[in-house]
N, C-alpha and C positions, 0 to 999 in steps of 0.2 A: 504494500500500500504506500509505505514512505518513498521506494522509488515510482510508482506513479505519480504521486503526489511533484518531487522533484522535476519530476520530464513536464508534467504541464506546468508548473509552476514558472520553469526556466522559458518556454514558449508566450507562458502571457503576462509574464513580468512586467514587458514596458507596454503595453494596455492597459495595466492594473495602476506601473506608477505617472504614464500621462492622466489617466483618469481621478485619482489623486490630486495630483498637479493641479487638473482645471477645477479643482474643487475650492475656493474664497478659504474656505478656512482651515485649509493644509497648505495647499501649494507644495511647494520643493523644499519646504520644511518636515514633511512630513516623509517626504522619502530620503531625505537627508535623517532624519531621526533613524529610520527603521534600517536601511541600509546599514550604519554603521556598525547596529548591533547584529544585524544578520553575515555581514562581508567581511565584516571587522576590518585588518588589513587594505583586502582587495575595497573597500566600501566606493573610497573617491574614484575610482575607477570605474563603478558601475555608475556612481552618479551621471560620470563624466558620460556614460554611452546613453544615459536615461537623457538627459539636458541634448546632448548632439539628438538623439530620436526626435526628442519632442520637437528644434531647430527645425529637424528637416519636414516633420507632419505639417508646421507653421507655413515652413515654403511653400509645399505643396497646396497646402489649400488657398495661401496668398495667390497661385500660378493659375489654379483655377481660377478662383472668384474674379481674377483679371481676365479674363478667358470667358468665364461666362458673363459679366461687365459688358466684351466688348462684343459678344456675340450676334447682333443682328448690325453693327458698325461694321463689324469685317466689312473691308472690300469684294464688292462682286460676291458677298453671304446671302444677296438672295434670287441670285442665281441657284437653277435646281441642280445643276451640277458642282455647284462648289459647294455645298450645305456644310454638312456634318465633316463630310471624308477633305476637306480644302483644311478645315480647322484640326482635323487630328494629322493631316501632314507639317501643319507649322507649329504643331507642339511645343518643338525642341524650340524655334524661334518665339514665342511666346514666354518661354524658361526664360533664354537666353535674354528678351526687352527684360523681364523683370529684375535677372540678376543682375543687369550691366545698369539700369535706371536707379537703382538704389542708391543713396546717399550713406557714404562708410558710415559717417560721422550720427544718422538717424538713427534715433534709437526706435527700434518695432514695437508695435503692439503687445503684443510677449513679453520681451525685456520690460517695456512699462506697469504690465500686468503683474509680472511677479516680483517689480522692486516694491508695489503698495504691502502695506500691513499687513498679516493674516486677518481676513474677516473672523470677529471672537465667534468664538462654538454655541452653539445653539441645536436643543431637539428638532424645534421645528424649523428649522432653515431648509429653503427649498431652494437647491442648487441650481434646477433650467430655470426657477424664476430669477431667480439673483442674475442668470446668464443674460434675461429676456430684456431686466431692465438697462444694462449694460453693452446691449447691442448696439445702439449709436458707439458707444465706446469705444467697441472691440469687438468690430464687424466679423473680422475673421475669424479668433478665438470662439465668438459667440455659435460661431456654427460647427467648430471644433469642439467646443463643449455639448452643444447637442447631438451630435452624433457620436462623440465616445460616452458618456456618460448615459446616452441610450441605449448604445447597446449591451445588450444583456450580454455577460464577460462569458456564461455557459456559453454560448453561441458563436463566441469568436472564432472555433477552430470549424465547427459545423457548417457554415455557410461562410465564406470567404470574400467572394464574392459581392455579397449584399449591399455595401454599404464606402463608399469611398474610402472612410476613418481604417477599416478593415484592411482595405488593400493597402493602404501605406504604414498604418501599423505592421504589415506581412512583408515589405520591399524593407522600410527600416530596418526589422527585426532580421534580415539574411545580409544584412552588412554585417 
């Protein structure tokens, strides 16, 4: 049972500690707390792969949400032949505007996010609302938090597929 427990535990670890994370009243405190007593040694190390994860799920969904943003703008997007299949060929250049438009010196929506305070603990704190009010805020996160914090964590290895948060929690987690 203990190595079952180990094999899935090691597969949904960083689902478990992004979902954490986008939770107001842990954040990377909380996985910084528990890591250290579970890794000991290795601890800042895991963090370090937990923080880079979390980094790149940020991108990814910044690369979307610019992507579906400019979706009906594309050029020649409404044309029937350049639809869907014109925007998954320029993919890589859609990555490529976002990463090379960024301002070094900008700090992200993320960094902003988790230099605020822990939100104090509370029973009934409701984390998609806390997210819902905060969506002007932290457009991107907000929809990072609803899709990881929705999906049901039994589910993650069952359906793969389902849900974008899934796919790149999956492409993360094999670096």
């Amino acid at each position: 049972m203990k190595a079952k427990f180990v094999k899935y535990s090691s597969k949904c670890s960083l689902a478990l500690a992004v979902a954490a994370i986008l939770d107001p009243q842990f954040k990377l405190k909380l996985v910084e707390y528990y890591y250290s007593q579970i890794y000991g040694s290795t601890a800042l190390d895991r963090i370090k792969e937990v923080s880079d994860g979390l980094k790149e799920l940020f991108d990814a969904y910044s690369i979307c949400s610019t992507m579906v943003d400019q979706g009906p703008a594309l050029p020649g997007s409404s044309l029937p032949s350049t639809s869907t299949d014109s925007r998954d060929r320029l993919k890589g250049f859609d990555k490529f505007l976002y990463e090379t438009s960024q301002i070094q010196n900008m700090i992200s929506d993320l960094d902003k996010y988790l230099e605020l305070p822990v939100f104090p603990r509370s029973c009934d704190f409701k984390k998609l609302n806390w997210w819902k009010v905060y969506t002007p805020r932290y457009p991107i996160l907000s929809m990072m938090a609803r899709d990881v914090l929705g999906t049901p964590m039994s589910m993650l290895r069952q359906n793969r597929h389902s849900t974008l948060v899934v796919e790149c929690l999956m492409n993360v987690e094999a670096h």
